[in-house]
C-alpha positions as CSV (number, residue, x, y, z in Angstrom):
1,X,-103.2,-146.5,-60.7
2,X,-99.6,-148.4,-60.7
3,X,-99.7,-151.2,-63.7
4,X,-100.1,-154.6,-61.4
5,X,-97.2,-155.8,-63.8
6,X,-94.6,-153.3,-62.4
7,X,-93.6,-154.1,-59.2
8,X,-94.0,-150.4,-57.0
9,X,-91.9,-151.8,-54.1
10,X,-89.1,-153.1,-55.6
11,X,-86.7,-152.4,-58.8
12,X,-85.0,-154.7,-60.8
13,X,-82.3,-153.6,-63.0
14,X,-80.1,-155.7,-65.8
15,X,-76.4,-155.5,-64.0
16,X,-74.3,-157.4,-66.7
17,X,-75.1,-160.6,-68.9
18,X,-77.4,-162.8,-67.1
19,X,-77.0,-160.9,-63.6
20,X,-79.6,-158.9,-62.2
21,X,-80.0,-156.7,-59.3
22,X,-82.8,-156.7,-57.1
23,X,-83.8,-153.8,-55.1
24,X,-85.9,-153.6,-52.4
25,X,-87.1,-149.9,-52.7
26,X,-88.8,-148.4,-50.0
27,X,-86.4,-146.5,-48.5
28,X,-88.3,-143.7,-46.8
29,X,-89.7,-146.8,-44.5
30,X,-86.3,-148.1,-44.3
31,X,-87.9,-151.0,-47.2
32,X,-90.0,-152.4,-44.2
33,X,-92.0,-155.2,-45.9
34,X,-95.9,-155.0,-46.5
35,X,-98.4,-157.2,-48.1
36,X,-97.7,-155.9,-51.2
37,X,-93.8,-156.4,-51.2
38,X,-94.6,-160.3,-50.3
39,X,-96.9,-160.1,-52.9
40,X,-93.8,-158.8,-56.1
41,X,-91.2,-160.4,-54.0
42,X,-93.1,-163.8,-55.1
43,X,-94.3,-163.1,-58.3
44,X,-91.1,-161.4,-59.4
45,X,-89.2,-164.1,-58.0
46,X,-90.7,-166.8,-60.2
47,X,-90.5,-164.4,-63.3
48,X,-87.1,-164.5,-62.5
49,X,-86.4,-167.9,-62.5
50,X,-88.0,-168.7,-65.5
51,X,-85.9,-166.1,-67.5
52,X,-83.8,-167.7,-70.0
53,X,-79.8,-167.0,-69.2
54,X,-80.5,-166.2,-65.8
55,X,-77.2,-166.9,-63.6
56,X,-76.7,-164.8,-60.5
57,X,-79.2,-162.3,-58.4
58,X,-78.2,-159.7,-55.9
59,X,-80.4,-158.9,-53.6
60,X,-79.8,-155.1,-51.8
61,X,-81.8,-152.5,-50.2
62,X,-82.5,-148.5,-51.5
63,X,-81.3,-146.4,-49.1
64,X,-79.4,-146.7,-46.0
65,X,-81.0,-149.8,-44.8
66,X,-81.4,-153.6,-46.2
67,X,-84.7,-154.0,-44.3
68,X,-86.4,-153.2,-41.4
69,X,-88.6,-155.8,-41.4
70,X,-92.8,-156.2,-41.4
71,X,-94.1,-152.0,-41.4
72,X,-95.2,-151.7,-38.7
73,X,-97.8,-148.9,-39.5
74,X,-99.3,-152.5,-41.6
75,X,-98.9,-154.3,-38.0
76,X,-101.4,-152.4,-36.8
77,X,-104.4,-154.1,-37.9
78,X,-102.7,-157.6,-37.0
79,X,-104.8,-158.1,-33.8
80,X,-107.9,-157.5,-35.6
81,X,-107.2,-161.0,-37.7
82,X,-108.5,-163.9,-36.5
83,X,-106.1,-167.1,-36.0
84,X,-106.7,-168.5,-39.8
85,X,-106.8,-165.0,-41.3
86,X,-103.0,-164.7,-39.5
87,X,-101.9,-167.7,-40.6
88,X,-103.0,-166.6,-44.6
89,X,-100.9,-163.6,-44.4
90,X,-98.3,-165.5,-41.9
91,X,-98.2,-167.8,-45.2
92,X,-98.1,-165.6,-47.9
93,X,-95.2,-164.0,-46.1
94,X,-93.3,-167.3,-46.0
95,X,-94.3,-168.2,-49.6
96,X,-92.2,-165.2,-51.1
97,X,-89.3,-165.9,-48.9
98,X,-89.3,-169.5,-50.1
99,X,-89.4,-168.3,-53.6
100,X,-86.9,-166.2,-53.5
101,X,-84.4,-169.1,-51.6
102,X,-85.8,-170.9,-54.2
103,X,-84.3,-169.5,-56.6
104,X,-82.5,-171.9,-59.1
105,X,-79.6,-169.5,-59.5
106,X,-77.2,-168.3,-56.6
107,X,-78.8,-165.1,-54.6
108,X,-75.9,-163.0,-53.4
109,X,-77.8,-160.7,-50.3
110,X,-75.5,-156.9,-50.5
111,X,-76.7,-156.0,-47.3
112,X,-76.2,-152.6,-47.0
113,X,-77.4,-151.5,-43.9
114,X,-80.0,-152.5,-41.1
115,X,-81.9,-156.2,-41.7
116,X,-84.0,-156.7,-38.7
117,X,-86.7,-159.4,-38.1
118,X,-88.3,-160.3,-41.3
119,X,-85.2,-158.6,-43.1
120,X,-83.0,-160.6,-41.2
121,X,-85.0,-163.4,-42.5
122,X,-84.8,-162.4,-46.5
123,X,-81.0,-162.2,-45.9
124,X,-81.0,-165.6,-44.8
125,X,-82.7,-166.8,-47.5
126,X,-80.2,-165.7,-50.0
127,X,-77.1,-168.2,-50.6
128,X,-74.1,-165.7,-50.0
129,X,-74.3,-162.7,-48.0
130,X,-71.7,-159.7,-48.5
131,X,-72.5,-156.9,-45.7
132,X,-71.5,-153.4,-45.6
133,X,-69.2,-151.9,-42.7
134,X,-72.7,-150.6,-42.1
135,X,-74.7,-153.5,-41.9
136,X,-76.4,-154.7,-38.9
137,X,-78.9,-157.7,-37.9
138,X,-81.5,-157.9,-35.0
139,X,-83.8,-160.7,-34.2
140,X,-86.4,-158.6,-33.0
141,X,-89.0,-161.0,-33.0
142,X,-88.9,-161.1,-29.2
143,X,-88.4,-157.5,-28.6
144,X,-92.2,-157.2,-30.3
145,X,-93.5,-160.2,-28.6
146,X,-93.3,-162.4,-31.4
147,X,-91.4,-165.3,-31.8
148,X,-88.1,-166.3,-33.7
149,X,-89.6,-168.5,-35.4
150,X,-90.7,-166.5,-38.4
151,X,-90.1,-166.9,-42.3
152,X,-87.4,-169.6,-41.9
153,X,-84.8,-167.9,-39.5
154,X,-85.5,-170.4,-37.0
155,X,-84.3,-173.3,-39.2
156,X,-81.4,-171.4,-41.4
157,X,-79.9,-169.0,-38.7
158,X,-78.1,-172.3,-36.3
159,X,-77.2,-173.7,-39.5
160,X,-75.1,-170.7,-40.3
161,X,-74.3,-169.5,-36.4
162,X,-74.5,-172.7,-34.6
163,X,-77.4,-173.1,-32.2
164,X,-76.0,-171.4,-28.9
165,X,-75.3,-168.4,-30.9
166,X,-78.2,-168.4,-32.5
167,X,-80.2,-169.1,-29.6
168,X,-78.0,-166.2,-27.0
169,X,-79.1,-163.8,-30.5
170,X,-82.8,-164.5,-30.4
171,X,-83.7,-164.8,-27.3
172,X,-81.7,-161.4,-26.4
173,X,-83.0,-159.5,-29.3
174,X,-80.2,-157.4,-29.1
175,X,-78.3,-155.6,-32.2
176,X,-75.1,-158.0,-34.1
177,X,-73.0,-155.9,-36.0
178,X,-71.2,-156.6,-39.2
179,X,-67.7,-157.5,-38.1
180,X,-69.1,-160.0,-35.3
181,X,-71.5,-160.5,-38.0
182,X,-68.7,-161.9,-40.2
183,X,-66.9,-163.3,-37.7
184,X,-69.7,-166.3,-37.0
185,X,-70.7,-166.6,-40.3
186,X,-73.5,-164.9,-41.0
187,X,-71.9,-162.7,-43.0
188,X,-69.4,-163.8,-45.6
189,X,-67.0,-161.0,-46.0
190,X,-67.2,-157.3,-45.0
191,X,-66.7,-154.2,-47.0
192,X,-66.7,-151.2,-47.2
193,X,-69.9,-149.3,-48.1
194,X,-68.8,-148.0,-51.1
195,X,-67.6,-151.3,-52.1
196,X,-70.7,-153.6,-51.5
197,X,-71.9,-153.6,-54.6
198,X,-68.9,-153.5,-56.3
199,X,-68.0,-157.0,-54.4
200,X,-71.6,-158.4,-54.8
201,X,-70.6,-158.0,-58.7
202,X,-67.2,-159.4,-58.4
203,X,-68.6,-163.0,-56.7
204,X,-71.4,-162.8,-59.4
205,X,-69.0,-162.6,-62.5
206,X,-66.7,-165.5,-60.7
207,X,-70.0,-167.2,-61.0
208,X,-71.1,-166.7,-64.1
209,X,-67.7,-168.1,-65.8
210,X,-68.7,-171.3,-64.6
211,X,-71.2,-173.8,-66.0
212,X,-74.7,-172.6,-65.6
213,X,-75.6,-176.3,-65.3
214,X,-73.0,-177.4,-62.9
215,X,-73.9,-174.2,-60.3
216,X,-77.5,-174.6,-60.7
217,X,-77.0,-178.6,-60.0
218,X,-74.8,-177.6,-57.1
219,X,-77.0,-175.1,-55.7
220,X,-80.0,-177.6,-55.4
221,X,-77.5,-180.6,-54.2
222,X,-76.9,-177.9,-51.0
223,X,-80.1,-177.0,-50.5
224,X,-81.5,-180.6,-50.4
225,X,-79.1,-181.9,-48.4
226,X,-79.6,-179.4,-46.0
227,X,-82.7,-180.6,-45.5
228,X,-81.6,-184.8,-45.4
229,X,-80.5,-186.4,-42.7
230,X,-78.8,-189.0,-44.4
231,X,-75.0,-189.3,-45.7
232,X,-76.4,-192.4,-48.4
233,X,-79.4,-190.3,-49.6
234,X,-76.9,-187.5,-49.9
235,X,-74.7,-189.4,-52.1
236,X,-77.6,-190.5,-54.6
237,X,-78.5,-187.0,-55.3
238,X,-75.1,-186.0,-56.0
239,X,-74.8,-189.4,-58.1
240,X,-77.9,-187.9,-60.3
241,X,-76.4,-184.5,-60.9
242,X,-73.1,-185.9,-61.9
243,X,-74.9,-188.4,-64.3
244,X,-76.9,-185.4,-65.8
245,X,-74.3,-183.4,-65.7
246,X,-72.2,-185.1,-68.1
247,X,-74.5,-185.5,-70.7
248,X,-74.1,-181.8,-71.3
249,X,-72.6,-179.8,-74.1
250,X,-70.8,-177.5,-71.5
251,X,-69.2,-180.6,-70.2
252,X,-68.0,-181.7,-73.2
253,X,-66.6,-178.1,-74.0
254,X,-65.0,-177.5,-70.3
255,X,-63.0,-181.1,-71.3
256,X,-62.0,-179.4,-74.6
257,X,-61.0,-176.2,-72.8
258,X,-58.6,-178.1,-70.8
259,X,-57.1,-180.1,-73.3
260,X,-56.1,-177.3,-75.4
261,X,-55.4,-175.0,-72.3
262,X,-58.3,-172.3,-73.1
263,X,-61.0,-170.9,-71.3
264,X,-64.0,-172.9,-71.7
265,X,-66.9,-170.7,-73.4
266,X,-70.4,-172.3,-71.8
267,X,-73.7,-172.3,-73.3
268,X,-75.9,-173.4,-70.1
269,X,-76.9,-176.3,-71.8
């Protein structure tokens, strides 16, 4: 019997100083999600962001894919649940997605190969994506009678594509490959396979020379006013950070940095 404190469908590993790689590892099903991956993908996610000194994750796939999405072989007792039973496992689905975008740190996605409906979904929930010369996204939703709008893609793919793309993607269900990938902005760069992970750890150490307190700040400042409609209510949030900001020690030492031309050293507090 697996120890319920060790995840069994994922790995997390200790990359450098405050990164950490996160691995979804089920790759003889492609790391198709289940129950049980919702179930670590949650719990591990808010482990995570507890963990003192935490500054970047990347988020990859075992194997040759990223994710293939729900398992199907779980899909099969779907019709059997009635409409709230659905909706429970419809929500615990969302509710480790949200975790993981909710992240405090920045989640760099190293797609490495196929994300497809609910896949496609997790890397859209990550701030950065890096893909593979391999990777590959499908909307599938449709393609399985399902719709699109599933585990936040219907809210965060026109935001990154715009909404005819988005919408000539979905309702197609047809296969977008990395370099047209990249080219609407799905994907941030693309590399070569053997280079993924390499890259992933590149951005991540840009990252983590900069003030903990200042990313993490910056990172919630995006994500709410992604969700604000308004230019003034954007411009009190930002007001706050700044205010808080400055009342940090890594503040005071990035002014001392630059005033005798070093490298600041910062303390994330």
């Amino acid at each position: 019997m697996p120890d319920p404190g060790v995840p069994t469908t994922l790995r997390l590993e200790e990359h450098d100083e405050g990164v950490v790689v996160l691995t979804l590892d089920r790759p003889d099903r492609s790391n198709a999600m289940t129950v049980t991956m919702f179930e670590e993908l949650e719990q591990t996610s808010r482990v995570l962001d507890r963990r003192e000194g935490l500054r970047v994750v990347v988020l990859t796939g075992a194997g040759k894919a990223f994710c293939a999405g729900y398992d199907l072989a779980d899909a099969e007792r779907l019709p059997e649940l009635g409409a709230l039973g659905m909706l429970d496992l419809q929500e615990h689905a969302a509710r480790a997605l949200a975790a993981v975008r909710g992240l405090r740190v920045p989640v760099i996605a190293a797609v490495n190969g196929a994300a497809a409906g609910g896949g496609l979904s997790l890397a859209l929930a990550a701030d950065i994506r890096i893909g593979s010369s391999r990777a590959r996204f499908k909307a599938s939703f449709v393609t399985i009678g399902l719709s699109a709008g599933d585990l936040g893609t219907s809210w965060l793919l026109p935001r990154l594509i715009g909404p005819a793309a988005a919408s000539e993607f979905v309702y197609t269900g047809r296969t977008m490959e990395a370099r047209e990938a990249e080219r609407n902005g799905l994907l941030n760069r693309v590399v070569d396979a053997d280079e993924l992970l390499p890259a992933a750890f590149e951005l991540a150490g840009q990252i983590r020379r900069n003030s903990p307190g200042g990313v993490q700040l910056s990172k919630r400042a995006l994500h709410a006013n992604m969700e604000i409609g308004s230019y003034a209510a954007a411009l009190e949030l930002e007001n706050r950070g700044q205010a808080l900001l400055t009342r940090t020690a890594d503040m005071a030492e990035a002014l001392e940095a630059f005033r005798t031309g070093r490298d600041p050293v910062f303390g994330g507090s």
